[in-house]
N, C-alpha and C positions, 0 to 999 in steps of 0.2 A: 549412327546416321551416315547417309553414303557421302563421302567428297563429295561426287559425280553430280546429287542432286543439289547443292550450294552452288555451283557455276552451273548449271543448264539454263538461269537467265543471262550469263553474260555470254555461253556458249550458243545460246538462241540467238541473242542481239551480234554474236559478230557474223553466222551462217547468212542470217538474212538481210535483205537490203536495209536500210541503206550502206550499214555495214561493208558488208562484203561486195559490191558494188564500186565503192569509194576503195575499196583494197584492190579489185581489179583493175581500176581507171590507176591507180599508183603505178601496178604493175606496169602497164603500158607504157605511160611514161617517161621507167624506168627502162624499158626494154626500146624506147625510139631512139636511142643514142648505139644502140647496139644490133637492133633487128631491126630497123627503120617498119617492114612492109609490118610486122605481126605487133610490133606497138602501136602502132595507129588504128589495127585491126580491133586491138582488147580496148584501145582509148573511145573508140566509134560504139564497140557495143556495152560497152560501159554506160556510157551518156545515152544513148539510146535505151537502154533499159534500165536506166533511172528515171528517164523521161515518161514511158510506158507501165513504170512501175509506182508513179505516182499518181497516176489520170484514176478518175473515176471508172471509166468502162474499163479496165483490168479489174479494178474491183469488186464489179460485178460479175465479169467473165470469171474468176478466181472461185468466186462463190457457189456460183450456178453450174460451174462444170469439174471444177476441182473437188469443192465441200460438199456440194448437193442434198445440204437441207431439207426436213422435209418441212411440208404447206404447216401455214398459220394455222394454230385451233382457237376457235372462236369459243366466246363464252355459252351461246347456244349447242354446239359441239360438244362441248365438256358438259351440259349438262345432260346433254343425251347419252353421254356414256355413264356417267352419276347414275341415270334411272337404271341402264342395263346392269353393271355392278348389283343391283339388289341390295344396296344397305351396307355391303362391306365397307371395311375399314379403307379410307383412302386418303391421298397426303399431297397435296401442293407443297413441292419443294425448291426453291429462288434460292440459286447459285449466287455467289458473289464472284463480283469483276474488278475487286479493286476498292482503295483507302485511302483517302488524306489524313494523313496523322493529327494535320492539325490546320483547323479553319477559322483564323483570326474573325470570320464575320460572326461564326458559330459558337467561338470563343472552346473550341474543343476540337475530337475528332468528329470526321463529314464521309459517309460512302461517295466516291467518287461517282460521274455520270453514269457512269455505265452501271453499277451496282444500284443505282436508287431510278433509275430507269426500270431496272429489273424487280423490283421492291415492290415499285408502283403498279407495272404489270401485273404481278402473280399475288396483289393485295386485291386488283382488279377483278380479277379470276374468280381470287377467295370471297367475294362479296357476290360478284353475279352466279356462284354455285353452291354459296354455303360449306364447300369443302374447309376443311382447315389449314393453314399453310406454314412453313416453315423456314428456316434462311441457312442452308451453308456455306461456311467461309470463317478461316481460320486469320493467320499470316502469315502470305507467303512466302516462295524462297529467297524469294529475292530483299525482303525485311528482314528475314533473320541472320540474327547475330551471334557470335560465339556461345553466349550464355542465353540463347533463345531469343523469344517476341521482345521486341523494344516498343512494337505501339500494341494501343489494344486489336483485340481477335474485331474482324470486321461483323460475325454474328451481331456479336455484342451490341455494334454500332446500328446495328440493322434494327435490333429488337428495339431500341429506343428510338428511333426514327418510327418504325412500324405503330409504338403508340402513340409516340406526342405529336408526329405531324399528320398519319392516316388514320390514328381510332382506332387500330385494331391489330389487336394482340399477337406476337408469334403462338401458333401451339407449339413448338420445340423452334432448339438453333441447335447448332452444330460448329461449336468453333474451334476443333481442330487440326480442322484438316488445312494441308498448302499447298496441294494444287488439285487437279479438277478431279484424277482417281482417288485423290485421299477423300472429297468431296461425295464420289459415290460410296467407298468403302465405309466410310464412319456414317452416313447416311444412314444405310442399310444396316448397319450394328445399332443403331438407335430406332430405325423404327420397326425393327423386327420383334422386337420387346412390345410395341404396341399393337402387333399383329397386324400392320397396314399389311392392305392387299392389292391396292393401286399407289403408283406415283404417278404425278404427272410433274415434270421437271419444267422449270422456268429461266431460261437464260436466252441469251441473242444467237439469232440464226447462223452465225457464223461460227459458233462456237457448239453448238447442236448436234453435231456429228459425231464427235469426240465426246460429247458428255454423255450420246444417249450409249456409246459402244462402253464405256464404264460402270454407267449405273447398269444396263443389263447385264453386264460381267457379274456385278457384286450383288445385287440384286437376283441374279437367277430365275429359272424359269417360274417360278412357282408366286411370282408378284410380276402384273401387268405396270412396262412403264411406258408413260404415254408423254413427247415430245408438245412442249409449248413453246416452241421460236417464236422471236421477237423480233422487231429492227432491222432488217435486211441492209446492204450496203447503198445499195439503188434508190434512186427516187427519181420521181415519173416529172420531179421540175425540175430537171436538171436539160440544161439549152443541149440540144447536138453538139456543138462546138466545144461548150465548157467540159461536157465529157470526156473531150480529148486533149484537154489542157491538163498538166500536172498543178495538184494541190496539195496542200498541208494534208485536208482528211483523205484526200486520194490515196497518198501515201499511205496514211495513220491505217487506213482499211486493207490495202494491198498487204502490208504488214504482218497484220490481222491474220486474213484471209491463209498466208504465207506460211505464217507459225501453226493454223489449226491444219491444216494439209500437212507438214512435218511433224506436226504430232500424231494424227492419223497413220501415217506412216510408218513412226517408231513405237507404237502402243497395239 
């Protein structure tokens, strides 16, 4: 197993802000005792691009023009593509985004928001087209340990969420894969064996780019995969002004946004 992929989350978290941000503003600093004009230079766009990199409207600009998404598919959509299919094999498959190991309310492990957001969505899907639906997500890199997984595979967690709170069954999981190409890779070695001949992938729109350019990698021409974005960063009740104030989720999205454009990149 590679070094390289054991720190690509902490190699992630220092590249992007807030990280590397907080390292430039040091810099500065450290250089206004010595450069006066170009310390003040890196300290000015430091805080200024921490300030811009936390506001909402970056986050949508990041999305809309960086990530570029493609449109919502409605359940009326997917079932119009169901009738043209003709009966083939086809597979609703909900990415995981994520695990608390452990949820004192739950008294166990809990899919974090983003994953049971995602859960809910493509059980959504699975009900208004009768398709059948599936969940991957292993534990990532950033949970493993010398001797491998220390909490359970987030499938796992998925499958038991999927029947005691929604009623309804996974037809498979996939738990393990640890990050989003292993996600397409071990997919497609499972449902190839079923002879699926449609996927239609289920994860949030910002993360949509990068998982559809995987699963068609692993996947190949010869299975239709059809994009279900979810959640966009935007929302239409956000005041003018608040748009351009820096926040916690401005940040948390910019972030986001930030890491799926650098992976797009390197993949």
């Amino acid at each position: 197993m590679s070094a390289l992929a054991f720190l690509k989350p902490i190699l992630t978290a220092l590249v992007l802000p807030p990280a590397s941000l907080i390292a430039l503003l040091m810099l500065g600093l450290w250089l206004g005792t010595r450069r006066r004009r170009l310390g003040r230079f890196l300290v000015g766009l430091s805080l200024a691009s921490l300030w811009m990199l936390s506001t909402p409207v970056a986050a949508t600009w990041i999305q809309s023009r960086l990530l570029q998404p493609p449109a919502p598919l409605t359940a009326n959509e997917l079932n119009r593509l169901k009738q043209a299919w003709r009966g083939e094999p086809a597979m609703i498959v909900i990415l995981g985004g994520g695990l608390r190991p452990w949820s004192p309310e739950h008294e166990g492990p809990r899919l974090n928001e983003t994953s049971m957001a995602r859960l809910q969505f493509g059980l959504h899907l699975a009900r208004q087209t009768g398709l059948p639906a599936g969940f991957s997500g292993g534990v990532g890199w950033a949970q493993q340990g010398a001797d491998g997984p220390s909490i359970p595979a987030e499938a796992d967690v998925a499958a038991i969420a999927a029947q005691d709170e929604f009623h309804h069954p996974l037809a498979f999981k996939e738990s393990q894969s640890r990050d989003t190409a292993e996600n397409a890779r071990r997919s497609s070695e499972a449902l190839a064996a079923l002879g699926i001949r449609h996927v239609v992938v289920v994860t949030h729109a910002w993360h949509m780019p990068r998982a559809m350019r995987h699963f068609r990698q692993a996947f190949g021409p010869q299975v239709d995969v059809i994009a279900a974005p979810m959640g966009p960063f935007s929302s239409s009740d956000d005041g003018r002004l608040l748009r351009w104030l820096p926040s916690a989720e401005g940040m948390r999205n910019c972030w986001r946004g930030l890491r799926e454009w650098l992976g797009l990149l390197l993949t």
